[in-house]
N, C-alpha and C positions, 0 to 999 in steps of 0.2 A: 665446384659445381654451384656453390650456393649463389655465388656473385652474378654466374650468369640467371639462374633461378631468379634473382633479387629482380635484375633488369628484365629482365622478360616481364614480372609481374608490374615491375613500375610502369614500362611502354605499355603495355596493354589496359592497366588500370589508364593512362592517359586517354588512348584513343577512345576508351568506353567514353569518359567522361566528357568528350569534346561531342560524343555521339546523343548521350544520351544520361541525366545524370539518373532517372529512372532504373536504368538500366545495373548502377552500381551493386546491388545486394545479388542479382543474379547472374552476376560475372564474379564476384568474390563466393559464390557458393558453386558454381562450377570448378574454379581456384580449387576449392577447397576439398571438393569432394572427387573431381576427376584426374585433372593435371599431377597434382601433388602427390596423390598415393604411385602413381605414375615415374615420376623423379624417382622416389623413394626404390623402387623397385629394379631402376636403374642403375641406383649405386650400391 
């Protein structure tokens, strides 16, 4: 699970970044705080 986890977070950190790099710290604390505990709970 982790490698897709990995890629998911890398494509997505990309599209942020092409979007907006403002955007960076509030895409990595959604990351952080919703997605992930999420995985977690999955496996």
């Amino acid at each position: 699970m982790r490698p897709v986890v990995f890629d998911f977070l890398t494509n997505s950190c990309n599209i942020i970044k092409k979007n907006s790099n403002n955007n960076d710290t509030i895409f990595y604390n959604f990351i952080g705080n919703i997605i992930l505990p999420e995985w977690r709970k999955l496996t």
